[in-house]
PQR file of N, CA, C, O and H, with PARSE charges and radii, in Angstrom:
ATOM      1  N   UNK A   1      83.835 161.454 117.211 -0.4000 1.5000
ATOM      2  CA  UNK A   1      84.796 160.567 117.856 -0.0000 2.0000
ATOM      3  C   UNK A   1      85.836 160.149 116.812  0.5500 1.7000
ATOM      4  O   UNK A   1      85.492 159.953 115.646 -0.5500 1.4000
ATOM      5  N   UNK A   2      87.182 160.002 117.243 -0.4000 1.5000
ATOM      6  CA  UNK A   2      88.346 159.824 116.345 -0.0000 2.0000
ATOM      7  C   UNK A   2      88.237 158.714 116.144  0.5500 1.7000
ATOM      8  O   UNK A   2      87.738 158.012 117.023 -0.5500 1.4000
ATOM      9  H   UNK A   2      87.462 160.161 118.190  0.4000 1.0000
ATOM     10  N   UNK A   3      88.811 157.940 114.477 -0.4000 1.5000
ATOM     11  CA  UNK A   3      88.488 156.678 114.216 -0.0000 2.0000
ATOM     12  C   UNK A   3      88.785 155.836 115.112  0.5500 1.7000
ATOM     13  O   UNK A   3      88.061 154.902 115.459 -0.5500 1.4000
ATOM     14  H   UNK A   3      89.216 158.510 113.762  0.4000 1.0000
ATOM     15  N   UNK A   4      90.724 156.310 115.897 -0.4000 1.5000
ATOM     16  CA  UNK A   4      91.302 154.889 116.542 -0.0000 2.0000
ATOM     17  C   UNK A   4      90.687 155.145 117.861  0.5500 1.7000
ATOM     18  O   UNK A   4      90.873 154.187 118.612 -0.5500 1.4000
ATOM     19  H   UNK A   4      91.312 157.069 115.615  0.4000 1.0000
ATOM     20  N   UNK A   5      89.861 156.337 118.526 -0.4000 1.5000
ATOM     21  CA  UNK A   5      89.041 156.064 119.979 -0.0000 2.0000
ATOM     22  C   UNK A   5      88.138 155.228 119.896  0.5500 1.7000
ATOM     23  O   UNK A   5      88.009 154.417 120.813 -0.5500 1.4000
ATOM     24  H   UNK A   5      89.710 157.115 117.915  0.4000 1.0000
ATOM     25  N   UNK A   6      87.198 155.198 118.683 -0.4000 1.5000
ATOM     26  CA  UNK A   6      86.374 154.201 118.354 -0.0000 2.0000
ATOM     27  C   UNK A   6      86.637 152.895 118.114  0.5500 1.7000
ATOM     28  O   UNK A   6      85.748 152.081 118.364 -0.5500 1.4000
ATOM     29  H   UNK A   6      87.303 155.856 117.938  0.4000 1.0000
ATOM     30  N   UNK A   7      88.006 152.407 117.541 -0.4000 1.5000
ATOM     31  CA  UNK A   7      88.052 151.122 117.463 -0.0000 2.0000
ATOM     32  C   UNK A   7      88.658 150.269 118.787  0.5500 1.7000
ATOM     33  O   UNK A   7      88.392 149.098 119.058 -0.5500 1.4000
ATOM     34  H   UNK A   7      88.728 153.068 117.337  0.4000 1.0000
ATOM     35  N   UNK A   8      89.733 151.367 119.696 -0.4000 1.5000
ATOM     36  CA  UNK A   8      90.397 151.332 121.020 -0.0000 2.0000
ATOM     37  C   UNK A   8      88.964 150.499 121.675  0.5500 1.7000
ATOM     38  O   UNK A   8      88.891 149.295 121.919 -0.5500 1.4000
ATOM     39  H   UNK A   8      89.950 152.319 119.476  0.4000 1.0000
ATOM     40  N   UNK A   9      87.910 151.513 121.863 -0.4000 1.5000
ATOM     41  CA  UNK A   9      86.243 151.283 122.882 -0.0000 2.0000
ATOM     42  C   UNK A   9      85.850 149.978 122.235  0.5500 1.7000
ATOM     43  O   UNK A   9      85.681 149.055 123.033 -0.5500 1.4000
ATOM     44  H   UNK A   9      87.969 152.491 121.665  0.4000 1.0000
ATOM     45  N   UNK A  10      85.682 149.723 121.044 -0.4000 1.5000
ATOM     46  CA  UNK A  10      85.181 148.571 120.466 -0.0000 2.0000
ATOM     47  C   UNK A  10      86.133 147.313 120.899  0.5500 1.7000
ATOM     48  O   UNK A  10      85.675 146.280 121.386 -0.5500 1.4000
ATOM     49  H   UNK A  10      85.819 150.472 120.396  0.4000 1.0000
ATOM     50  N   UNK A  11      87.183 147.488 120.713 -0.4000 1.5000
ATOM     51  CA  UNK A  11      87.966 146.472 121.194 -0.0000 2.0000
ATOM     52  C   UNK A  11      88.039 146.048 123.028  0.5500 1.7000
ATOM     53  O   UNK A  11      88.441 144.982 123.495 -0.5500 1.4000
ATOM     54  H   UNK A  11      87.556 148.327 120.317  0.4000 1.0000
ATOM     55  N   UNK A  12      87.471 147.356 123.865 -0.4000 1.5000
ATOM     56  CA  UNK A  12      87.332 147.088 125.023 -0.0000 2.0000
ATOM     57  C   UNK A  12      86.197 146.332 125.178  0.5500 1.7000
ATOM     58  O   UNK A  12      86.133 145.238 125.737 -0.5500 1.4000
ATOM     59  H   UNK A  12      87.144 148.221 123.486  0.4000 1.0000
ATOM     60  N   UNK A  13      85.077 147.103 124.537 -0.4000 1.5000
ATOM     61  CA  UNK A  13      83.384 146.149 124.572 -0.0000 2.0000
ATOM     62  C   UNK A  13      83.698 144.581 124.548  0.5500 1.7000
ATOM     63  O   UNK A  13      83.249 143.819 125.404 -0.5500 1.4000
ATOM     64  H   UNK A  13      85.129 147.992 124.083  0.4000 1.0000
ATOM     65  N   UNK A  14      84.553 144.148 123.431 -0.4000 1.5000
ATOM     66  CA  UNK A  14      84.559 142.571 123.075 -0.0000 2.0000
ATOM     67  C   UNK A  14      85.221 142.109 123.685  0.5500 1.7000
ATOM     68  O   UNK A  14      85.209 140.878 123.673 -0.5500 1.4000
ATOM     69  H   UNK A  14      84.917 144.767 122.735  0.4000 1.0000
ATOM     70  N   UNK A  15      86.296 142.897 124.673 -0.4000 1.5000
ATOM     71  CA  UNK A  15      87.068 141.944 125.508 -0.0000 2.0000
ATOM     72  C   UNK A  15      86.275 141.778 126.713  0.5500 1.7000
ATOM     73  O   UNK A  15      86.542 140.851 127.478 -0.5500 1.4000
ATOM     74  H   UNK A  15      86.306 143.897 124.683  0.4000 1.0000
ATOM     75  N   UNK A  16      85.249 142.654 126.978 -0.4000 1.5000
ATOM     76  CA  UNK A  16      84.562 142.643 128.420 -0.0000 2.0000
ATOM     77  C   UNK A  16      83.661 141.309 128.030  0.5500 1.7000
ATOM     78  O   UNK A  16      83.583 140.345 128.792 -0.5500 1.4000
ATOM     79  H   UNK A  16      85.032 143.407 126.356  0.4000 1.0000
ATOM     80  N   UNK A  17      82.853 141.386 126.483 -0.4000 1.5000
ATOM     81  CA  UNK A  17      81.789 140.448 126.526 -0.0000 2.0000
ATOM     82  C   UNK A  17      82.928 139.121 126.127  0.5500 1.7000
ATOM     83  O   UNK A  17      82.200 138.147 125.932 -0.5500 1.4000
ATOM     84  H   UNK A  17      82.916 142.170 125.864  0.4000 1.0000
ATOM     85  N   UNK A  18      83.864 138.851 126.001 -0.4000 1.5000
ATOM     86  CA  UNK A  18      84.185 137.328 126.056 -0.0000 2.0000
ATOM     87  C   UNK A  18      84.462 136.924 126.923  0.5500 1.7000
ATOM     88  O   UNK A  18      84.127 135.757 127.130 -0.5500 1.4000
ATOM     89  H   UNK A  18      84.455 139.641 126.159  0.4000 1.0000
ATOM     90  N   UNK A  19      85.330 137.738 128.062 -0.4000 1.5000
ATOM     91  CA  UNK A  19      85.637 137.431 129.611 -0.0000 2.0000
ATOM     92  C   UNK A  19      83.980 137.387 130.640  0.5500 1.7000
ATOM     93  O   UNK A  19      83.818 137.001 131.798 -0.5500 1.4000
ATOM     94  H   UNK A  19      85.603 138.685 127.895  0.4000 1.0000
ATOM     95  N   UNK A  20      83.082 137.882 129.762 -0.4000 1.5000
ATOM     96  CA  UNK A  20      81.455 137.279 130.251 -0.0000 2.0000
ATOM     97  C   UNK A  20      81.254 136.323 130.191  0.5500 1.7000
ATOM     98  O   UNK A  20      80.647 135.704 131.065 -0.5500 1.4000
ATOM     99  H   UNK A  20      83.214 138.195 128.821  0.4000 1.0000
ATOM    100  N   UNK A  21      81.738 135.781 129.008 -0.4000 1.5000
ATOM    101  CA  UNK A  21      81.660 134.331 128.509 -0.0000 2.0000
ATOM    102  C   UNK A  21      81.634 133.278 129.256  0.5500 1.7000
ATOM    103  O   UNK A  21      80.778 132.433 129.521 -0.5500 1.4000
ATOM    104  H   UNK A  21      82.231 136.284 128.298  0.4000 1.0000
ATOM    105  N   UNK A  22      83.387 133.579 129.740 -0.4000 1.5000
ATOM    106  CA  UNK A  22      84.061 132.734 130.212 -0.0000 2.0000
ATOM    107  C   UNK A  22      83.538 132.572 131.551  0.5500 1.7000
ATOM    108  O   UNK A  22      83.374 131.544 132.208 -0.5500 1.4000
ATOM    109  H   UNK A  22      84.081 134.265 129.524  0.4000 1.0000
ATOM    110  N   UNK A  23      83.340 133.613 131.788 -0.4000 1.5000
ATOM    111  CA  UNK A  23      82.623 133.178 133.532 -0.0000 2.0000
ATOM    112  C   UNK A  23      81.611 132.576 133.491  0.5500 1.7000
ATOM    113  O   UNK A  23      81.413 131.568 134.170 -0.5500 1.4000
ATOM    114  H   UNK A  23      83.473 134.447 131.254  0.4000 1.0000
ATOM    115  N   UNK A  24      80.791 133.068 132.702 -0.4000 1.5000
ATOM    116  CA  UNK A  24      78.990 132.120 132.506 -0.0000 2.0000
ATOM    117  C   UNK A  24      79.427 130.500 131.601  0.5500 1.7000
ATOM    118  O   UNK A  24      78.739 129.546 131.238 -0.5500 1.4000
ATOM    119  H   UNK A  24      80.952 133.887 132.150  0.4000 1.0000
ATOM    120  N   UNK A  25      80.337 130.698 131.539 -0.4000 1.5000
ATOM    121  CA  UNK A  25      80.766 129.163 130.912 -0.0000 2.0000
ATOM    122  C   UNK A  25      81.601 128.505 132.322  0.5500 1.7000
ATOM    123  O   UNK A  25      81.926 127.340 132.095 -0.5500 1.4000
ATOM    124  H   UNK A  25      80.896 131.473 131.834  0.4000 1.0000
ATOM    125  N   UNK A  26      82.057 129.029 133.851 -0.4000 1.5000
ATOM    126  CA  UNK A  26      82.832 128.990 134.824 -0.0000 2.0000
ATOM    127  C   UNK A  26      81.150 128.344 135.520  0.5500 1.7000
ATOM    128  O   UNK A  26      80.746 127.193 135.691 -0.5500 1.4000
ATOM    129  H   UNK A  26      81.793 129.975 134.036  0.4000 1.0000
ATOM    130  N   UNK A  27      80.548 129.615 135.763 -0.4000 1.5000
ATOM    131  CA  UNK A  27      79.037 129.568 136.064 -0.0000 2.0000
ATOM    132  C   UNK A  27      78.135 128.412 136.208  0.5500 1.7000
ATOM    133  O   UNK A  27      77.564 128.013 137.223 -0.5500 1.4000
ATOM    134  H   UNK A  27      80.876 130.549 135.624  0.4000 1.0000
ATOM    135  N   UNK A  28      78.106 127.893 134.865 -0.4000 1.5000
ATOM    136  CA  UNK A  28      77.179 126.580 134.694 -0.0000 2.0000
ATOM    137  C   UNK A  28      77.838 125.237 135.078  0.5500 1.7000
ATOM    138  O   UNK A  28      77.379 124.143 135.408 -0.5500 1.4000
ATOM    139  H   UNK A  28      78.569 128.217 134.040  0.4000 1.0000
ATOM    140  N   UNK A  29      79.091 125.730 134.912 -0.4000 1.5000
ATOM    141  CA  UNK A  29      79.573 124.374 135.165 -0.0000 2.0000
ATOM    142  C   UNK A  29      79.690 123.444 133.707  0.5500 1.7000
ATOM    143  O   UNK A  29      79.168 122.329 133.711 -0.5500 1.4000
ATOM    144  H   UNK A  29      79.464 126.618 134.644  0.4000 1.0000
ATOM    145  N   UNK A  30      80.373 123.926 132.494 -0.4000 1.5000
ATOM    146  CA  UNK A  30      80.684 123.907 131.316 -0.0000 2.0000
ATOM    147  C   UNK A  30      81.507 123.359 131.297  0.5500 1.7000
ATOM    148  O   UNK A  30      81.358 122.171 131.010 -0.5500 1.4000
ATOM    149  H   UNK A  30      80.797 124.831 132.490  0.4000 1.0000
ATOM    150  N   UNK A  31      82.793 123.830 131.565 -0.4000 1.5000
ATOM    151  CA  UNK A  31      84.232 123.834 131.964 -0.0000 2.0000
ATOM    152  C   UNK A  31      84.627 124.233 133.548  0.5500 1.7000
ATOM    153  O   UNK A  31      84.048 125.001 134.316 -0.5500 1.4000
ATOM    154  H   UNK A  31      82.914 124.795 131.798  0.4000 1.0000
ATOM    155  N   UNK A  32      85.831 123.420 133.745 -0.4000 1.5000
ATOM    156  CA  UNK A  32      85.874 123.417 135.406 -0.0000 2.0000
ATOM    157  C   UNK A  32      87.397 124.630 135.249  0.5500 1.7000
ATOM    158  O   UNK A  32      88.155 124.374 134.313 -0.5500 1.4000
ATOM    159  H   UNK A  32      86.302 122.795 133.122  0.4000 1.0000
ATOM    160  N   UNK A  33      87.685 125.605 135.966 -0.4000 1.5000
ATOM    161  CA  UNK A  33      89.006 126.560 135.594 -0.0000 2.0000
ATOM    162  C   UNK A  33      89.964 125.819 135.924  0.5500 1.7000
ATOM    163  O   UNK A  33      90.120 125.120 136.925 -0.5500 1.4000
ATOM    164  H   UNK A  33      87.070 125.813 136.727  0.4000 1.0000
ATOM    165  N   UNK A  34      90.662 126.012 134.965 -0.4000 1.5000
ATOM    166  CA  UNK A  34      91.815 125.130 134.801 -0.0000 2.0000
ATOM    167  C   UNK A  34      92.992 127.101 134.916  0.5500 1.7000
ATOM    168  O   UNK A  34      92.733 128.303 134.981 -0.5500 1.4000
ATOM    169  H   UNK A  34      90.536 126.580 134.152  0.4000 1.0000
ATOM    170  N   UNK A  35      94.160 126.247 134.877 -0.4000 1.5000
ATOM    171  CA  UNK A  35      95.528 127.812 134.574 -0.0000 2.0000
ATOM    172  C   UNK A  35      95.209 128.487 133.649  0.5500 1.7000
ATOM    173  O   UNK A  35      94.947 129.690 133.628 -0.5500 1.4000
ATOM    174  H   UNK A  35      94.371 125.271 134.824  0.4000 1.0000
ATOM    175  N   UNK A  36      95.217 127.552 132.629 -0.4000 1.5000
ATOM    176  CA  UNK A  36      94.959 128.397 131.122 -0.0000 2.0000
ATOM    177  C   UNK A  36      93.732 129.109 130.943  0.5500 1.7000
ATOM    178  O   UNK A  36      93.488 130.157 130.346 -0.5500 1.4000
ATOM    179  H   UNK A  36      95.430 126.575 132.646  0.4000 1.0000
ATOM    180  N   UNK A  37      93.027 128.331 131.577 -0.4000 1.5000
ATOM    181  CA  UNK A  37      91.155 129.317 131.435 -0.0000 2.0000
ATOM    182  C   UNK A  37      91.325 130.650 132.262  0.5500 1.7000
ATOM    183  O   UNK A  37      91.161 131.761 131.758 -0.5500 1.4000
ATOM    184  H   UNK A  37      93.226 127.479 132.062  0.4000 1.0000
ATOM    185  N   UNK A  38      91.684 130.425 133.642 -0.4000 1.5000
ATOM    186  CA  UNK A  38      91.775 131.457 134.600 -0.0000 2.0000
ATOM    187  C   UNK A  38      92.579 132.800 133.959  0.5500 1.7000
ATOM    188  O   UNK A  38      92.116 133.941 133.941 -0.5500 1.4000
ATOM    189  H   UNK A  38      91.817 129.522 134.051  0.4000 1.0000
ATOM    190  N   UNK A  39      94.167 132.296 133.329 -0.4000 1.5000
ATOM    191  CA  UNK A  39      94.576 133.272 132.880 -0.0000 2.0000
ATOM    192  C   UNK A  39      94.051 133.747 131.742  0.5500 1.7000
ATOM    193  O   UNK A  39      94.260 134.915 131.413 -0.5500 1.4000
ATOM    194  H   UNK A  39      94.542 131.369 133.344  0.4000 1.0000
ATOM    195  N   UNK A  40      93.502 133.135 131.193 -0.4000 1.5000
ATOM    196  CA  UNK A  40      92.929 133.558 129.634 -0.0000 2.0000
ATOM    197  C   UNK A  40      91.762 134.599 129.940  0.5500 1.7000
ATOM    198  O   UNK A  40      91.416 135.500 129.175 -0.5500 1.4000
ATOM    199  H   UNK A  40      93.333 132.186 131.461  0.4000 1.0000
ATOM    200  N   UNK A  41      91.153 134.291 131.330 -0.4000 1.5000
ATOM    201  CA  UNK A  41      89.996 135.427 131.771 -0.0000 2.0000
ATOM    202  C   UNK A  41      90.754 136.387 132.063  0.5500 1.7000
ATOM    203  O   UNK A  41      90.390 137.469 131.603 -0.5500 1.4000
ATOM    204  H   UNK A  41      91.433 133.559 131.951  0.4000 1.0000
ATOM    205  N   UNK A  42      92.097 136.383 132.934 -0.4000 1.5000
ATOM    206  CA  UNK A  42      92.446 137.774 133.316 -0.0000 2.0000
ATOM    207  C   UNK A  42      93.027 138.598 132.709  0.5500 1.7000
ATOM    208  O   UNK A  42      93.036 139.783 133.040 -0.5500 1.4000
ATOM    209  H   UNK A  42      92.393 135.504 133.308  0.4000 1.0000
ATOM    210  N   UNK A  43      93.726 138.046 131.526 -0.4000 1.5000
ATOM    211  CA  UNK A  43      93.984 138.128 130.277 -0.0000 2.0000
ATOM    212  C   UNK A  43      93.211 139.523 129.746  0.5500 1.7000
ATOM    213  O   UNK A  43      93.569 140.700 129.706 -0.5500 1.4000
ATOM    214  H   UNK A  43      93.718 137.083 131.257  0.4000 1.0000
ATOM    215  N   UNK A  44      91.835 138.744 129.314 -0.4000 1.5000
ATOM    216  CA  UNK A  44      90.820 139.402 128.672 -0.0000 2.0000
ATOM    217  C   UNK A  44      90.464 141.041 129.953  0.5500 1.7000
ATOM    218  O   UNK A  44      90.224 142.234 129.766 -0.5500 1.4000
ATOM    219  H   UNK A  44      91.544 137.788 129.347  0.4000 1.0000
ATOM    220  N   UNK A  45      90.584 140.366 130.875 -0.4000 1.5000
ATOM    221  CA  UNK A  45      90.073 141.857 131.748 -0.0000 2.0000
ATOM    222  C   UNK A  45      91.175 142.903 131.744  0.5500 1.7000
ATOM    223  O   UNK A  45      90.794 144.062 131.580 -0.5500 1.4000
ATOM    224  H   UNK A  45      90.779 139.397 131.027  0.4000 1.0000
ATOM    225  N   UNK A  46      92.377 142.707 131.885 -0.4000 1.5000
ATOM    226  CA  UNK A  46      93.205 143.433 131.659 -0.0000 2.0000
ATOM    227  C   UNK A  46      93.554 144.205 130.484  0.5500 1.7000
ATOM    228  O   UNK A  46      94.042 145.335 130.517 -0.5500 1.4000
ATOM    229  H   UNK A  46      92.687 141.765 132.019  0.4000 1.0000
ATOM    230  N   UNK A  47      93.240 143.446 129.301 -0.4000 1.5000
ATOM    231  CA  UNK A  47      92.775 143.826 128.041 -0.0000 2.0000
ATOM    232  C   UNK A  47      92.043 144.600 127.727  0.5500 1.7000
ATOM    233  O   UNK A  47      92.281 145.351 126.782 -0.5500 1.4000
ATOM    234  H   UNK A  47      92.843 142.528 129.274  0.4000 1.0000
ATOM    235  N   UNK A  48      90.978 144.648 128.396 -0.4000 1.5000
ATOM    236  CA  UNK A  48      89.900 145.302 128.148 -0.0000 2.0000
ATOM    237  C   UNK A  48      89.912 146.677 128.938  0.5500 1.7000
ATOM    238  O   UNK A  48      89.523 147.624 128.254 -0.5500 1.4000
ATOM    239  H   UNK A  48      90.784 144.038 129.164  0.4000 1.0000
ATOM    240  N   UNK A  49      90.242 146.947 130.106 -0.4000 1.5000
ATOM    241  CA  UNK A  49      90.964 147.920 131.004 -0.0000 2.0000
ATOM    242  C   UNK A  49      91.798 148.741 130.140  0.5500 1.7000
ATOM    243  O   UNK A  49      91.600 149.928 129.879 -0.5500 1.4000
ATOM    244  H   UNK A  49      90.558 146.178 130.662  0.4000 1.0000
ATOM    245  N   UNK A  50      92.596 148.127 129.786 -0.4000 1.5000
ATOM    246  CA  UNK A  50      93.709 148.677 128.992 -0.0000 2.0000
ATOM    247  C   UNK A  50      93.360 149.381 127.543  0.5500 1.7000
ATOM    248  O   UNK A  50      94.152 150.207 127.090 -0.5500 1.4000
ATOM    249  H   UNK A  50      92.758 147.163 129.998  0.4000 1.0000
ATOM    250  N   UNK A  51      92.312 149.084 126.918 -0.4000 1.5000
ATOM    251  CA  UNK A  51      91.745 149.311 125.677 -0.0000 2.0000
ATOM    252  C   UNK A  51      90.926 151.229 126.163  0.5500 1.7000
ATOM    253  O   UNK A  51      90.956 152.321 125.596 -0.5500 1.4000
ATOM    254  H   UNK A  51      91.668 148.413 127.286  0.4000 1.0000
ATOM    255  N   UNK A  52      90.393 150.786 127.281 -0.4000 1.5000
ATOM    256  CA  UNK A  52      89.505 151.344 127.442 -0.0000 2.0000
ATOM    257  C   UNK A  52      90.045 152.703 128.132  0.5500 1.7000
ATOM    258  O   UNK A  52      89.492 153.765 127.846 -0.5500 1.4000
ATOM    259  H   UNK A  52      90.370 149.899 127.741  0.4000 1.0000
ATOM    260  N   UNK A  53      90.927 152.676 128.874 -0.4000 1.5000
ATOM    261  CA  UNK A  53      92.086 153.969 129.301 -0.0000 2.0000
ATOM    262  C   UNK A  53      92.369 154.779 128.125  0.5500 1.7000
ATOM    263  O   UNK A  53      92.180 155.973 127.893 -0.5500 1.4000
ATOM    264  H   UNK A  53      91.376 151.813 129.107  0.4000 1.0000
ATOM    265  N   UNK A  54      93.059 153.476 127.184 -0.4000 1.5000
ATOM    266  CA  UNK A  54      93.762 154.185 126.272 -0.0000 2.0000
ATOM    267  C   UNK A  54      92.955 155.186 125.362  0.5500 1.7000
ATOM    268  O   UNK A  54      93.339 156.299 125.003 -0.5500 1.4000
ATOM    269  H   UNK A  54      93.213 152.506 127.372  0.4000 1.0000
ATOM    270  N   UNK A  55      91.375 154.376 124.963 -0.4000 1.5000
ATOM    271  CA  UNK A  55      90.456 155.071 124.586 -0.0000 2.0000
ATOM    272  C   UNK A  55      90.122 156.546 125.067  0.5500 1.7000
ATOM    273  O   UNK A  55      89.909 157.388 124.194 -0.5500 1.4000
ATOM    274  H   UNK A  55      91.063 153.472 125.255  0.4000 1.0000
ATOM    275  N   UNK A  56      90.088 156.754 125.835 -0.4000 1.5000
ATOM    276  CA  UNK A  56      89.733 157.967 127.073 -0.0000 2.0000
ATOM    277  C   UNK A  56      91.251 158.602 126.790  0.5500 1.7000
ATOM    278  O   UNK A  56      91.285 159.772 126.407 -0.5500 1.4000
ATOM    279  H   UNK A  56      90.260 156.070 126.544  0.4000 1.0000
ATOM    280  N   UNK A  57      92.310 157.994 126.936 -0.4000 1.5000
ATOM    281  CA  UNK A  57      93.481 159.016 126.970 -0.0000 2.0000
ATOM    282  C   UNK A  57      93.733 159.941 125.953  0.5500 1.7000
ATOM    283  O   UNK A  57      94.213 161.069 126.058 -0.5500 1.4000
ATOM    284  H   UNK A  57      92.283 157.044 127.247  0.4000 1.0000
ATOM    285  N   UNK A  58      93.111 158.948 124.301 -0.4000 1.5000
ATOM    286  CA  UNK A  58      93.304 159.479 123.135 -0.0000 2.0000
ATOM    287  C   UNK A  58      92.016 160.506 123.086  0.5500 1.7000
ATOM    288  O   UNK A  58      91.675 160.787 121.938 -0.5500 1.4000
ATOM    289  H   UNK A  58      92.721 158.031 124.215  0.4000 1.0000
ATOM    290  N   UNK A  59      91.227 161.126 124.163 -0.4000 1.5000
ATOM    291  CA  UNK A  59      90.109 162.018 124.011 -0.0000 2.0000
ATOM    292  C   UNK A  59      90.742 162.728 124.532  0.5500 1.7000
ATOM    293  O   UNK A  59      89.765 162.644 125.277 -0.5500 1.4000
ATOM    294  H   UNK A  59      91.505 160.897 125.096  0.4000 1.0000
ATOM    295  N   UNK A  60      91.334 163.320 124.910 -0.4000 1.5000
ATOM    296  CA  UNK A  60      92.285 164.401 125.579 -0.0000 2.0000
ATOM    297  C   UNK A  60      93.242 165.178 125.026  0.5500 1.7000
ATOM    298  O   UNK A  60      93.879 165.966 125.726 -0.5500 1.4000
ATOM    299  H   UNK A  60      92.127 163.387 124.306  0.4000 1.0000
TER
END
């Protein structure tokens, strides 16, 4: 695997597990979603989507 497919995937992994976070922190009832939380989750998913294409595109 090419160095930057590997760091592209790695950077998708950590955006998936912090936008986990945020929901299991949504979940318990931690924090109540506010704008900034909500976007900061979709943020992260889109991020992570995006990491993860690009990953796959650069295998081609």
């Amino acid at each position: 695997m090419e160095e930057k497919q590997r760091y592209l995937r790695w950077l998708g992994i950590l955006c998936v597990i912090m936008a986990a976070f945020c929901l299991g922190v949504f979940a318990i009832g931690y924090k109540d979603p506010s704008v900034g939380r909500v976007a900061t989750l979709a943020g992260l998913i889109v991020a992570s989507a995006g990491f993860f294409w690009l990953a796959h595109r650069k295998r081609k």
